[in-house]
N, C-alpha and C positions, 0 to 999 in steps of 0.2 A: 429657564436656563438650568435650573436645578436637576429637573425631569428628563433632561437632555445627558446632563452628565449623569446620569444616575444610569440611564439608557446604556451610552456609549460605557458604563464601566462595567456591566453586567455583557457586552457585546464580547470583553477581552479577559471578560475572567476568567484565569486559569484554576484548573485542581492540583493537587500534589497529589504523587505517584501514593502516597499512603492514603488519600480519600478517596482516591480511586478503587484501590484494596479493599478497604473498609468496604465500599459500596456494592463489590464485585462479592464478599463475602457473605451480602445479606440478601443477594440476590434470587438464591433460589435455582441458579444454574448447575448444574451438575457439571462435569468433567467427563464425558462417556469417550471421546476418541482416542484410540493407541497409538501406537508410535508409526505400524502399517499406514495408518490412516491418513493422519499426519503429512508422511509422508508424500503418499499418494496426491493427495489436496496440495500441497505444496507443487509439486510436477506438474500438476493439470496446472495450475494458477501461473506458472512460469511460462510453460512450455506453449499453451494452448497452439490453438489450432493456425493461430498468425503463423507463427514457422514453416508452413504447407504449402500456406498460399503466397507467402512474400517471398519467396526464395527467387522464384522466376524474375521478377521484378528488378529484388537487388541484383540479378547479376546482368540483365541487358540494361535496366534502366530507364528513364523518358526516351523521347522524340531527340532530344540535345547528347544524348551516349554519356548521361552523367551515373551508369551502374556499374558497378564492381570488375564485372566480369572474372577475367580468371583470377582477380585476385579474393575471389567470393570467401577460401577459405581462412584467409587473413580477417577480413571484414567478422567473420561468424565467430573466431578466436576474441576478437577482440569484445565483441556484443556478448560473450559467455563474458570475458573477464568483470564486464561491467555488471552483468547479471550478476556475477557472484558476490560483490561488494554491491549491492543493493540487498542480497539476500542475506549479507554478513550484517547489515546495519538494520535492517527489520528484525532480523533476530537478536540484536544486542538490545535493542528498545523493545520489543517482546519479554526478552527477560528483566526488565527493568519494572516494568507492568503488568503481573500478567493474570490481568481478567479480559474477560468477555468483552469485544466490542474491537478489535484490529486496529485498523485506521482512525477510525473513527475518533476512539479512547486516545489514541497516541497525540491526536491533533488537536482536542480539547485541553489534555495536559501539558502541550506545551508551547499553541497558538489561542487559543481562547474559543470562548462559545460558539462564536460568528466561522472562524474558519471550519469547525469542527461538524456546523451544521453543513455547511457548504461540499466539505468530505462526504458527509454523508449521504448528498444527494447525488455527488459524482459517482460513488460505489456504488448507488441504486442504478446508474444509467448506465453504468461499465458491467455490471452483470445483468442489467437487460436486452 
C-alpha cells in the first residue's frame, strides 16, 4: 500500500516555477532566437495550414447545412478573438516561466508529472 502511495504521489508532483528556473539555468541551453524569429514561429504555430483548407468547409458545412455560410466572416472574427485570449494566456504563463520546454514545463508545473508526460506525447504527435 505504501509503494502505491508513494507511486500515486510522485504521479501529481508538482515543481515550483523557481525550480523550474533553477533547472532551466543549469541546463546548458543557450537562448539563440530574436524577436524576428519568434515571431515568425508564433505565426506558423497559429496560423498553419488548417486555415486553407477549412475554410471551404466551415462555410457550406455537412450533408445537414450546419456551415456558416455568409456568415463565415463573423465565425472567423470571432475564432481570431478566441485566438487572441489563448495567445494572451500562454504568454502570460510564458512570462511566469521562462525556460525551455513550452507546454510541457507549463503542465508539469501546475498539473503534475503524469499530465505533463501525457502533454508531451500529444506535442509529439501534434507536430508529427
Amino acid at each position: 500500500m505504501k509503494k502505491l502511495q508513494t507511486l500515486l504521489n510522485n504521479l501529481i508532483k508538482c515543481k515550483t516555477p523557481q525550480e523550474l528556473i533553477n533547472e532551466g539555468e543549469h541546463s546548458g541551453l543557450k537562448k539563440t532566437l530574436n524577436c524576428f524569429d519568434l515571431i515568425v514561429i508564433g505565426i506558423g504555430a497559429v496560423v498553419g495550414t488548417g486555415i486553407f483548407t477549412i475554410i471551404g468547409s466551415a462555410i457550406v458545412g455537412s450533408a445537414d447545412g450546419a456551415g456558416a455560410g455568409s456568415a463565415i466572416v463573423i465565425s472567423m472574427v470571432l475564432a481570431a478573438i478566441a485566438s487572441v485570449f489563448s495567445a494572451l494566456s500562454y504568454s502570460e504563463i510564458a512570462s511566469m516561466i521562462p525556460v525551455a520546454g513550452s507546454a510541457y514545463t507549463y503542465t508539469f508545473a501546475t498539473f503534475g508529472q503524469c499530465a505533463a508526460w501525457l502533454m508531451g506525447w500529444v506535442l509529439m504527435l501534434e507536430y508529427a
